[in-house]
N, C-alpha and C positions, 0 to 999 in steps of 0.2 A: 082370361082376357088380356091380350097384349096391348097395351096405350104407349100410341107416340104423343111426346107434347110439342106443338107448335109453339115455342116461348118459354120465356123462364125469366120473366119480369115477377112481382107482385103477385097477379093471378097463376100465370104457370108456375112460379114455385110453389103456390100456396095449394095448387089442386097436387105439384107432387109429395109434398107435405102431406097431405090427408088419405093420397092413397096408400102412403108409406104407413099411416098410423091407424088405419081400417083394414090393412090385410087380413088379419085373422075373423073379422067381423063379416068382411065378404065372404071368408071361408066357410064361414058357420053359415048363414046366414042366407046363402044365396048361393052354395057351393062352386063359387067363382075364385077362381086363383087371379087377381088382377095386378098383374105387373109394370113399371113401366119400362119399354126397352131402349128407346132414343128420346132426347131432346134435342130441336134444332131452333140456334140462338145466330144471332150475329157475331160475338166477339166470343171467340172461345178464352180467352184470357182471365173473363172475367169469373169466371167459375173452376179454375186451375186448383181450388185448393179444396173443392168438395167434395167426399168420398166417391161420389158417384161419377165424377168426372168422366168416367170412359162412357158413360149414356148419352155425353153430347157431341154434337156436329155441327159445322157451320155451313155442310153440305145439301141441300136439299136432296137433289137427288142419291145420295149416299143412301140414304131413309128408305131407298125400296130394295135393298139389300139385307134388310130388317124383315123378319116375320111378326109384323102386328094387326090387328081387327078392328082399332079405332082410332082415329087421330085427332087431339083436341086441341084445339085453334083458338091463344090465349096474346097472340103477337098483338092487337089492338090495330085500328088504322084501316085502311082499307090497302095498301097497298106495302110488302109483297104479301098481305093475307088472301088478299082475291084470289092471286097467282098461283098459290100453295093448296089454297080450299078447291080452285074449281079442277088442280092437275089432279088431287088426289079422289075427286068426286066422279070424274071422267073413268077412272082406272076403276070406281066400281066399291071404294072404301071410305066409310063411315066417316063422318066429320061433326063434331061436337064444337058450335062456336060460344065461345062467353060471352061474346059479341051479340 
């Protein structure tokens, strides 16, 4: 399963923390390879120095140039989350709110 994260505050780092450290447990487990392939943040600055750095964008629609299956929605607020949640609902692709 491919996961985009909407965010990378608190929550969005924390759900990419956990899928990073339950990979092999999905594997076993639920024979799911669960990866994540994009993160889209506001300031790309602020995460310049973390290994995964090439997973994010500041681009929204950059994101559907990504092949992924679920997108989870960690930005908080209602707005651009509405904007994000209801483009990518439209198009027909799963959205996980923490909200």
């Amino acid at each position: 399963m491919k996961v985009l994260l909407l965010g990378y505050g608190v929550v969005g780092s924390g759900v990419y923390e956990l899928i990073q450290a339950n990979k092999n447990r999905f594997n076993e487990e639920y024979d799911q390879n669960v990866e994540v392939v994009g993160i889209l943040v506001n300031r790309l600055d602020k995460y310049a120095e973390l290994p995964h750095f090439n997973l994010f964008t500041n681009d929204f629609d950059q994101l559907f140039q990504l092949d992924f299956d679920v997108a989870i929605e960690t930005i908080g607020g209602i707005m651009p989350a509405f904007d994000y949640v209801s483009s990518l609902l439209k198009r027909g692709i799963p959205v996980i709110s923490s909200n």
